[in-house]
C-alpha positions, 0 to 999 in steps of 0.5 A: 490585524491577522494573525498566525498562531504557530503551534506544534500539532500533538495528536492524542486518540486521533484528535489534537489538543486544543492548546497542546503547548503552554501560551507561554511558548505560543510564537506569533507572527504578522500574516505577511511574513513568511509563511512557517508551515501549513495553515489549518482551519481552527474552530473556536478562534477569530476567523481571522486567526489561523493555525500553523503546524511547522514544516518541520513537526511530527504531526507533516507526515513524510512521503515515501520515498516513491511519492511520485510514482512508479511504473509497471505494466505486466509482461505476461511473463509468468515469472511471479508463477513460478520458480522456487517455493513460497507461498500464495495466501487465499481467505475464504472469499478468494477460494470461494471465487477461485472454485466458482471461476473453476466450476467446482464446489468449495470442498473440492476445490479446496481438497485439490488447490489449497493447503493449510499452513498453521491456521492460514492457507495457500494455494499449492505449487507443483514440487518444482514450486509453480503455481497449480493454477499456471497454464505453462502452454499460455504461460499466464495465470488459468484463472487470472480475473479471479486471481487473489489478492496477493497477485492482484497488488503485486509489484506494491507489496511492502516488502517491495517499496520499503526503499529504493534498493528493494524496488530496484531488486523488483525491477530486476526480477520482474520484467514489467516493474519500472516500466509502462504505466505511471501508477500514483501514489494514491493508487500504490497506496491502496494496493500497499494496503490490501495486504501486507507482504 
């Protein structure tokens, strides 16, 4: 007969218990029932055993809310160039990369583009707040293929898809979020995770 062993997933240093409840409490079911949560491979029980982790537990992570997607597609616009101070973070490859796009020396470059902001740094802005590196002619970024990370994830900053209300504030300052192409969850999530914003 196949059964189901229905547990709840305790998860201690990155690993599960192998019994992380009392037998006692173990429920188990017929295989044709219903199925209660997702099946996971078990080693050291029959092959005809299976573990089930309940829809509902701890251990079946949520999806965030924007699991499906989202759209951008840069407009070109340079509106994330410019406007009221702040701050572009660069770390040493970035300037490194930055000064060779520019054909200079990493000093020079430094002393010319780049402040210190308690132990990190940012890229300097003209006193009305626009990026140094902004060609206001073209209206685009003067060394975008080498631009920084912070650029380079932008719109999928934290700070931008903790929920729907912020991403709509995205989309209502910046002309090319909500539009264009369909970025994956996947994709979003690795630029999510390049740097925390």
């Amino acid at each position: 007969m196949h059964i189901r062993i229905c547990v709840r997933m305790h998860m201690r240093v990155g690993l599960p218990r192998r019994f992380p409840m009392p037998r006692s409490k173990l429920k188990l079911t017929r295989h044709r029932m219903t199925p209660v949560g997702i099946e996971l491979p078990v080693f050291g029980f029959s092959p005809r055993t299976q573990l089930v982790v309940p829809r509902n537990s701890p251990a079946m992570s949520e999806q965030p809310w924007y699991h499906e997607g989202l759209r951008f597609t840069c407009s070109q616009c340079g509106d994330c160039c410019t406007g009221a101070p702040g701050y572009v973070w660069v770390n040493k490859e970035e300037i490194a990369r930055l000064a060779e796009t520019l054909e200079m020396d990493v000093e020079m470059f430094e002393d010319h583009y780049v402040r210190k902001v308690g132990v990190r740094k940012s890229l300097k802005e003209f006193p009305n707040g626009d990026c140094l590196l902004f060609d206001p002619e073209s209206r685009g970024c003067s060394v975008y293929e080498a631009r920084p990370r912070q650029c380079r994830t932008w719109p999928f900053w934290d700070s931008n898809i903790r929920s729907e209300e912020a991403w709509e504030a995205t989309c209502e300052a910046c002309p090319g979020s909500g539009k264009g192409k369909l970025h994956t969850l996947a994709q979003i999530e690795t630029q999510r995770k390049v740097m925390r914003i």
